[in-house]
PyMOL CGO cylinders between C-alpha atoms (Angstrom):
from pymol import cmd
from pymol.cgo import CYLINDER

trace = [
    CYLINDER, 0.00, 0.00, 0.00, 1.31, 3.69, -0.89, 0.3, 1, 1, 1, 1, 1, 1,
    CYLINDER, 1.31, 3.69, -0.89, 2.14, 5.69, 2.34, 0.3, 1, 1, 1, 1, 1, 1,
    CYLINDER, 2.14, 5.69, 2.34, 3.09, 9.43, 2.21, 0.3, 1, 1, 1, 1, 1, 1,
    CYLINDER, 3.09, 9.43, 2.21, 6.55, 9.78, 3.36, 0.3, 1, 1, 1, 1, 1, 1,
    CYLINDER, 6.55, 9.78, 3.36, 5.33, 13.05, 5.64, 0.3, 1, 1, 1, 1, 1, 1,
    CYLINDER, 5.33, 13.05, 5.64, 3.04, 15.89, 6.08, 0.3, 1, 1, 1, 1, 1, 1,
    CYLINDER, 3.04, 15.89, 6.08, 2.44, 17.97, 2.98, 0.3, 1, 1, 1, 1, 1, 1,
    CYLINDER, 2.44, 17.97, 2.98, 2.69, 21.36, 4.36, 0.3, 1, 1, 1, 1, 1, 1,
    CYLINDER, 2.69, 21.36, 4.36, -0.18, 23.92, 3.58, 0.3, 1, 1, 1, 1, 1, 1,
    CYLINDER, -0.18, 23.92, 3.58, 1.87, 25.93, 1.74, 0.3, 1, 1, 1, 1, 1, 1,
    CYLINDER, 1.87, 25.93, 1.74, 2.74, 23.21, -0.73, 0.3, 1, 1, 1, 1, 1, 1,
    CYLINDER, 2.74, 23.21, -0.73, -0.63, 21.83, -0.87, 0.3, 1, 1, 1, 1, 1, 1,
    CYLINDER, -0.63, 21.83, -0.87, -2.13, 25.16, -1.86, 0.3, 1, 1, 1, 1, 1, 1,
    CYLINDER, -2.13, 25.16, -1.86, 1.05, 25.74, -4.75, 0.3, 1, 1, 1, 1, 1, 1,
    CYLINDER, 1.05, 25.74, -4.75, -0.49, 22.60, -6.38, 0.3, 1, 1, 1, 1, 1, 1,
    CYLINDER, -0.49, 22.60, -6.38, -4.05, 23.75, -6.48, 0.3, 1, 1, 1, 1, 1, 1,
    CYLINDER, -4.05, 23.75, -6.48, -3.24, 27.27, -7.41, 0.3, 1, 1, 1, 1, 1, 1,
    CYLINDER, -3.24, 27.27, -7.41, -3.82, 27.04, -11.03, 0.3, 1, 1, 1, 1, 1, 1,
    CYLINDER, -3.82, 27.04, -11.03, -7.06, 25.88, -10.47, 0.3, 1, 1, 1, 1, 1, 1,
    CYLINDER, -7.06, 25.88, -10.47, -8.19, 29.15, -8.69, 0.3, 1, 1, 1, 1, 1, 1,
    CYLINDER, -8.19, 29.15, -8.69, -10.65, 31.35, -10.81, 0.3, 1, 1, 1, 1, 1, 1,
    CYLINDER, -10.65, 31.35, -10.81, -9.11, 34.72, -11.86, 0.3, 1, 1, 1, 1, 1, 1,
    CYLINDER, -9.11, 34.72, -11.86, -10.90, 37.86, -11.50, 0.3, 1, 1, 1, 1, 1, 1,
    CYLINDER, -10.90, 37.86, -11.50, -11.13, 40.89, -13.59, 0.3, 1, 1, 1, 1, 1, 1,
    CYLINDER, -11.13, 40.89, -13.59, -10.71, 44.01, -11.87, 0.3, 1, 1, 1, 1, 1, 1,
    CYLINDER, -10.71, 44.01, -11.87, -13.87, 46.14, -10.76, 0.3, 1, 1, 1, 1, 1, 1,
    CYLINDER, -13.87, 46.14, -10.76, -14.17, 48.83, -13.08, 0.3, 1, 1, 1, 1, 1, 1,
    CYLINDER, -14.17, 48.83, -13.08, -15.72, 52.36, -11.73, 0.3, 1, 1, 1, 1, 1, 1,
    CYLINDER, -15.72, 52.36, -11.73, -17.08, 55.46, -13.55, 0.3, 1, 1, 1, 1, 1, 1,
    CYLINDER, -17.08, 55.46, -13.55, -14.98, 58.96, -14.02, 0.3, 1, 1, 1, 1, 1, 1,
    CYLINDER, -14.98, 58.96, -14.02, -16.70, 61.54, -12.27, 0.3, 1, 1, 1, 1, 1, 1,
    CYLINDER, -16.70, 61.54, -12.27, -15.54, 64.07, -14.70, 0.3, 1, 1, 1, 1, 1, 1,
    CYLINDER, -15.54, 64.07, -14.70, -16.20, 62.51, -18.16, 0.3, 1, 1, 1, 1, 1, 1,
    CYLINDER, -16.20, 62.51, -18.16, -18.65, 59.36, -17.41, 0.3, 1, 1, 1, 1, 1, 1,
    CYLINDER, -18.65, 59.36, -17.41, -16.17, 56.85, -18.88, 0.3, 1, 1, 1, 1, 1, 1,
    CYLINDER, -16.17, 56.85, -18.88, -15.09, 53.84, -17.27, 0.3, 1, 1, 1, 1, 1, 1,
    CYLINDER, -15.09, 53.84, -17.27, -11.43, 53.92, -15.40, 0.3, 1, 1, 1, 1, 1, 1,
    CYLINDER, -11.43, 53.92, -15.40, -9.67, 51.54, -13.05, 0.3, 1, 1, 1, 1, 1, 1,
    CYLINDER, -9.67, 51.54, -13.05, -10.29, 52.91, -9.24, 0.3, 1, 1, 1, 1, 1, 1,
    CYLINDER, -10.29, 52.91, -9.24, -7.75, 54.90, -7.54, 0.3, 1, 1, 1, 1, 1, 1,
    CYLINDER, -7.75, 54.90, -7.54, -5.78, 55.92, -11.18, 0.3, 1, 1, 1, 1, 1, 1,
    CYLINDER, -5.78, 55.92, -11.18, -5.86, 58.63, -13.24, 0.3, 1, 1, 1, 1, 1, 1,
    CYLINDER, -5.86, 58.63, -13.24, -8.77, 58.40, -15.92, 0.3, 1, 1, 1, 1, 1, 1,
    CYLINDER, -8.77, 58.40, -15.92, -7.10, 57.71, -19.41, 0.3, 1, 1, 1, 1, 1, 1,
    CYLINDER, -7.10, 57.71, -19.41, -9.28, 59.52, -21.12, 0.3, 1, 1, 1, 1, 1, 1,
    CYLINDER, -9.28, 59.52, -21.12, -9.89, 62.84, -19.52, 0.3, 1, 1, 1, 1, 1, 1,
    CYLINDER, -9.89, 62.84, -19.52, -6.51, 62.86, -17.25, 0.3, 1, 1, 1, 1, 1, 1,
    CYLINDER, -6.51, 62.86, -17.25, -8.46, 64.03, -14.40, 0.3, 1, 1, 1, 1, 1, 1,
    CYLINDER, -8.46, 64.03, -14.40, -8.06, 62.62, -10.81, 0.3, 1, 1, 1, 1, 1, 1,
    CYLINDER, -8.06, 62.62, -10.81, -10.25, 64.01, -7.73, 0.3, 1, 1, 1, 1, 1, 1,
    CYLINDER, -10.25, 64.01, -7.73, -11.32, 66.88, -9.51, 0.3, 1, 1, 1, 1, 1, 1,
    CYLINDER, -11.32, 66.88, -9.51, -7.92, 68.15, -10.86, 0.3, 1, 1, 1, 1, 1, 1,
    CYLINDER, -7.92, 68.15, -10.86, -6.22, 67.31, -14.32, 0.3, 1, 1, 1, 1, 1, 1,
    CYLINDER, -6.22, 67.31, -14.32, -3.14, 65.92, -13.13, 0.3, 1, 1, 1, 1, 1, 1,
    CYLINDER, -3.14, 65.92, -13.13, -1.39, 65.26, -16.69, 0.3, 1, 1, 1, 1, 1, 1,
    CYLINDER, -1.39, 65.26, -16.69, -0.78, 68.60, -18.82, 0.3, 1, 1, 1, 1, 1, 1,
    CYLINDER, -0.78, 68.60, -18.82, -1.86, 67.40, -22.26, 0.3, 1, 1, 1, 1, 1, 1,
]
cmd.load_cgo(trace, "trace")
């Protein structure tokens, strides 16, 4: 009969399964400025506003 040799640790348990974990796109959120959608937290790409402010001289 096959007997593990030891304990498989969690941490190389969970490296084997890994692939199998579902990957998520990122959330997507509306600029305030121009209505378009933009990645939270960044600088809208299409207006270069950010809090109310153009931040990147076009």
């Amino acid at each position: 009969m096959a007997v593990p040799k030891g304990k498989v640790s969690k941490a190389r348990r969970d490296k084997r399964r890994s692939p199998n974990m579902k990957k998520v796109a990122p959330s997507l959120s509306t600029c305030p400025q121009c209505h378009e959608p933009k990645l939270p937290h960044r600088v809208c790409p299409n207006c270069n506003y950010y809090d109310g402010k153009e931040v990147v001289a076009e």
